[in-house]
N, CA and C atoms as an extended XYZ file, in Angstrom:
228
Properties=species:S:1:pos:R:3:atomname:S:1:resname:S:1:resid:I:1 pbc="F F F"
N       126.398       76.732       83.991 N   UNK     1
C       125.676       77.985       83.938 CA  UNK     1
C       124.377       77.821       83.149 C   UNK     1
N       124.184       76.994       82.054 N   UNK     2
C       123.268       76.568       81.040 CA  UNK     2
C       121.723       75.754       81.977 C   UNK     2
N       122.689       75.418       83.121 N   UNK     3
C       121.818       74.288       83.265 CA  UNK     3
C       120.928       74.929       84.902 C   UNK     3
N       121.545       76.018       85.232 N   UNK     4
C       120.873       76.767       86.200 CA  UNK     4
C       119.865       77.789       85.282 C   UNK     4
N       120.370       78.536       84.005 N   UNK     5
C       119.396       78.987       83.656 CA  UNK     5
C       118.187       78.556       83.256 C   UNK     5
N       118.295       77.079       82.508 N   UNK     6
C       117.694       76.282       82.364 CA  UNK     6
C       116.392       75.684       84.025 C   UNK     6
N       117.055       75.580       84.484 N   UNK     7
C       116.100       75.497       86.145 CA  UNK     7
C       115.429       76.541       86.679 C   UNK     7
N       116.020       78.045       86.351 N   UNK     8
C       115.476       79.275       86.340 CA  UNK     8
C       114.029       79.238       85.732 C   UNK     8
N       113.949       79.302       83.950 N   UNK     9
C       113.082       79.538       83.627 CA  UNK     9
C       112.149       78.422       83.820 C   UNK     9
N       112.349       76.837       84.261 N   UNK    10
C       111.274       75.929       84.664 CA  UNK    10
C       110.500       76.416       85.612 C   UNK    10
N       111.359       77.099       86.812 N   UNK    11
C       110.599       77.533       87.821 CA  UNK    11
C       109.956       79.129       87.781 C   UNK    11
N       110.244       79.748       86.879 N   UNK    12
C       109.487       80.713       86.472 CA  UNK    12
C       108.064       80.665       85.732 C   UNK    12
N       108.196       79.344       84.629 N   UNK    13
C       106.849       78.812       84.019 CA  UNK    13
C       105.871       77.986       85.678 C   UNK    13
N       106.473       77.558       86.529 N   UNK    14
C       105.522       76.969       87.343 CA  UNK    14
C       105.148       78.208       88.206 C   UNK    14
N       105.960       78.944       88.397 N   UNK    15
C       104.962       80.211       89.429 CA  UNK    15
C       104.440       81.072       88.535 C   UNK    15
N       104.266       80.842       87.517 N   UNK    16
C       103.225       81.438       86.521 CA  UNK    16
C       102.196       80.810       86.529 C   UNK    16
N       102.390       79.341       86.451 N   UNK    17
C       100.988       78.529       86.303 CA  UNK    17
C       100.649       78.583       87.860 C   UNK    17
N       101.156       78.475       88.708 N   UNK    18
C       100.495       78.652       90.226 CA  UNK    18
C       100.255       80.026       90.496 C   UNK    18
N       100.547       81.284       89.916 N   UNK    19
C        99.487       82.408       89.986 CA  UNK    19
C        98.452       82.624       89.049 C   UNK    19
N        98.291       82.021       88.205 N   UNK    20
C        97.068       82.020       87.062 CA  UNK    20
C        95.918       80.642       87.840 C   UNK    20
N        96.323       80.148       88.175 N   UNK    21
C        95.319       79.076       88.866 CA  UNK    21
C        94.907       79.272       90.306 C   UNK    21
N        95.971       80.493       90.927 N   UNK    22
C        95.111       81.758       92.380 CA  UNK    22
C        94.002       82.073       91.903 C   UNK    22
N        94.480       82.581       90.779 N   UNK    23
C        93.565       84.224       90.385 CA  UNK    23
C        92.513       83.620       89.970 C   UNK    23
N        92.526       82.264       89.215 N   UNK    24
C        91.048       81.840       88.871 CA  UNK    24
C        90.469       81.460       89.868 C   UNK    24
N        90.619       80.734       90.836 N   UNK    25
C        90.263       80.157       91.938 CA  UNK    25
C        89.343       81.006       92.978 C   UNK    25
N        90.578       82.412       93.116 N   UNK    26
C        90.232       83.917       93.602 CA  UNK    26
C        88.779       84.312       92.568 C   UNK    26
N        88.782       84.567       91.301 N   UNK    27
C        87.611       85.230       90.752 CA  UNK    27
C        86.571       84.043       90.553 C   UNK    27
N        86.554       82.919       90.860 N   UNK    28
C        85.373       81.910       90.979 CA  UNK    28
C        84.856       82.260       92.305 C   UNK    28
N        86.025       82.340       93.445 N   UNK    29
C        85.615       82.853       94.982 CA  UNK    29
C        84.475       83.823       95.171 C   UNK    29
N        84.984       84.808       94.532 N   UNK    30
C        84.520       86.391       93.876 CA  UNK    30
C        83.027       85.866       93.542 C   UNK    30
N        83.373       86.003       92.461 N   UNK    31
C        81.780       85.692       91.485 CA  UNK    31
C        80.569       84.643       92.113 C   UNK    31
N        81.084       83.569       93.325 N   UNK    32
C        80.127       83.029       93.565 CA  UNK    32
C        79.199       84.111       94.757 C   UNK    32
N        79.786       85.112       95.231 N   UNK    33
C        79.372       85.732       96.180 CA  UNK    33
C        78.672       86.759       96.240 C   UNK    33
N        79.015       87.503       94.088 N   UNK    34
C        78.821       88.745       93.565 CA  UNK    34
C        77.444       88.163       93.637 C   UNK    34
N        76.183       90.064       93.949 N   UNK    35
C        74.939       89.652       93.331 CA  UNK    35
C        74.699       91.079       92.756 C   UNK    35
N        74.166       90.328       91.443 N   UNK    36
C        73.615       91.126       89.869 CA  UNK    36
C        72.650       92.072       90.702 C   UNK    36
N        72.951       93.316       90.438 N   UNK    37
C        71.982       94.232       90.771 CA  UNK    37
C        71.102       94.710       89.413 C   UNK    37
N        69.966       94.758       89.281 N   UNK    38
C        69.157       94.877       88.119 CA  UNK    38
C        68.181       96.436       88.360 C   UNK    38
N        68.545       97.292       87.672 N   UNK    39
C        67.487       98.209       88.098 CA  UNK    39
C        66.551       98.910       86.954 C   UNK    39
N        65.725       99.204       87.446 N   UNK    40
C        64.444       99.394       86.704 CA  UNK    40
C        64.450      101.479       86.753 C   UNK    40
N        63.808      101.886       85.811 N   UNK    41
C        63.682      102.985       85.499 CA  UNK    41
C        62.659      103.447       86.689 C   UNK    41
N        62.716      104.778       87.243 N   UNK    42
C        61.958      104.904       88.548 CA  UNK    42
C        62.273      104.770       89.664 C   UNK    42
N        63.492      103.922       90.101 N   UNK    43
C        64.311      103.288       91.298 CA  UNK    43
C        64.840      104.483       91.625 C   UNK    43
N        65.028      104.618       93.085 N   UNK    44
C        65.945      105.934       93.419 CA  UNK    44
C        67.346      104.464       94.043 C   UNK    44
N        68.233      105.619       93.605 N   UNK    45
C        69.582      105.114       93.854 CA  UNK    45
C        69.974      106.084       94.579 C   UNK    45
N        71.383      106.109       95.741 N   UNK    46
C        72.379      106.460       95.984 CA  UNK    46
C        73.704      106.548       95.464 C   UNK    46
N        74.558      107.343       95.123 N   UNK    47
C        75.994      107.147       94.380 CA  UNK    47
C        77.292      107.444       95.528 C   UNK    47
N        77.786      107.010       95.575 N   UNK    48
C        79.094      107.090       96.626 CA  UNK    48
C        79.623      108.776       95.832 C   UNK    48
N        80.261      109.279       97.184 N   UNK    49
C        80.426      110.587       96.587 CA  UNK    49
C        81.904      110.530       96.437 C   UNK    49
N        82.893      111.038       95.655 N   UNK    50
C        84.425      110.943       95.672 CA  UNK    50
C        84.960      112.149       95.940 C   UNK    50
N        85.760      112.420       96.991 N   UNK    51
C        86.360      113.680       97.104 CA  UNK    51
C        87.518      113.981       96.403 C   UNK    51
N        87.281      114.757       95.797 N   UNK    52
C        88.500      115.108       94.320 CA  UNK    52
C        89.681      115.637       95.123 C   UNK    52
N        89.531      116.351       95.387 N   UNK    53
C        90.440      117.855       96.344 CA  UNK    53
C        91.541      117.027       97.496 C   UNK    53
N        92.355      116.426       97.510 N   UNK    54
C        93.384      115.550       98.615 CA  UNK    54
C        93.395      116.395      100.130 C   UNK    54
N        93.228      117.601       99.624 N   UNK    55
C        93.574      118.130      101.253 CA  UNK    55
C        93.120      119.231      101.813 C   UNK    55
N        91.502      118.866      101.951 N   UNK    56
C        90.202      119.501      102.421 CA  UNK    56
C        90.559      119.324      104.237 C   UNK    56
N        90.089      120.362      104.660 N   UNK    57
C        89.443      120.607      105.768 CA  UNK    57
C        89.509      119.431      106.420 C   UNK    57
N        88.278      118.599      106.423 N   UNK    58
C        87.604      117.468      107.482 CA  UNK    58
C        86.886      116.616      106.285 C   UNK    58
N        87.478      115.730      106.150 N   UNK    59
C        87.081      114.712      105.370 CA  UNK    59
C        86.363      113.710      106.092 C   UNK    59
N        86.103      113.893      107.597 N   UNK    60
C        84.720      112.813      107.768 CA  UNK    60
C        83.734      113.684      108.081 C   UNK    60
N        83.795      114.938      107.736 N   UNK    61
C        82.336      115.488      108.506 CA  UNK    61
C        81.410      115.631      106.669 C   UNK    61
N        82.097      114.756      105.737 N   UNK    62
C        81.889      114.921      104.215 CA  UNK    62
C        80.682      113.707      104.412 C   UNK    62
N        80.064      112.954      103.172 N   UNK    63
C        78.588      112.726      103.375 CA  UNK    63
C        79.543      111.556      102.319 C   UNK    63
N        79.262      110.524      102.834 N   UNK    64
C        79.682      109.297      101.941 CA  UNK    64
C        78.715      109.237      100.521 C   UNK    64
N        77.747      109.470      100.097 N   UNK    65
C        76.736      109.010       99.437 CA  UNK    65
C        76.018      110.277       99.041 C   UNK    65
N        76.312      110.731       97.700 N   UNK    66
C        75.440      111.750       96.971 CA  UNK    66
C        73.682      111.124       96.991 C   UNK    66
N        73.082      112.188       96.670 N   UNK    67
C        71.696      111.258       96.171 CA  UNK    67
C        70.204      111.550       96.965 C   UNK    67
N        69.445      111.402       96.763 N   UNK    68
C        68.968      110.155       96.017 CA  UNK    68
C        68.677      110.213       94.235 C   UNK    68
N        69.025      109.542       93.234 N   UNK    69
C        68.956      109.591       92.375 CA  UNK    69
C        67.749      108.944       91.561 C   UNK    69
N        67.056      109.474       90.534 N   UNK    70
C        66.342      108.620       89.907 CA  UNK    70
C        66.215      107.842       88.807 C   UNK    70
N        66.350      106.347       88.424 N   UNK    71
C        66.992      105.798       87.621 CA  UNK    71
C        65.841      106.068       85.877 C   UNK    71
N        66.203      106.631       84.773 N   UNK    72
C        65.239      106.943       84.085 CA  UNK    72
C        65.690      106.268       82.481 C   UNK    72
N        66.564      105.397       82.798 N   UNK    73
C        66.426      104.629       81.749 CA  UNK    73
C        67.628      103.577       82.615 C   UNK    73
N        67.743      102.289       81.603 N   UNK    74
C        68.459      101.083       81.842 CA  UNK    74
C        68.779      100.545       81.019 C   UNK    74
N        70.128      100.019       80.931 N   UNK    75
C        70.869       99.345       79.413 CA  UNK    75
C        70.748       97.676       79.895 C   UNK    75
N        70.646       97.284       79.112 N   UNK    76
C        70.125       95.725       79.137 CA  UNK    76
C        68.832       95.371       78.681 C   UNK    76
């Protein structure tokens, strides 16, 4: 019984280390593809709009994208 639990938790430490070495693999995937959006004060933006309310009417005749917004300051 010692020696199955014993084989248990070996193979519990290796599918730990083989999902921590996905996920990095996955967010290197990620990040080589992400691009830095930089914006400057003056820029008009768009904002995705979120419908709060679950059970409206017609949820595609709704407008994906509030806006246009104007960007009037920037952190960085």
């Amino acid at each position: 019984m010692k020696v199955n639990l014993d084989l248990l938790e070996d193979e519990r430490e290796n599918f730990i280390v083989q999902v921590v070495a996905y996920q990095q693999q996955f967010m290197s995937y990620y990040n080589k593809r992400t691009k830095v959006r930089q914006f400057q004060p003056g820029d008009l933006v768009l904002r995705r709009a979120f419908i709060l309310v679950q059970r409206q009417r017609s949820k595609k005749m709704k407008p994906n994208w509030e806006g246009p917004y104007m960007i009037s300051r920037s952190r960085g």
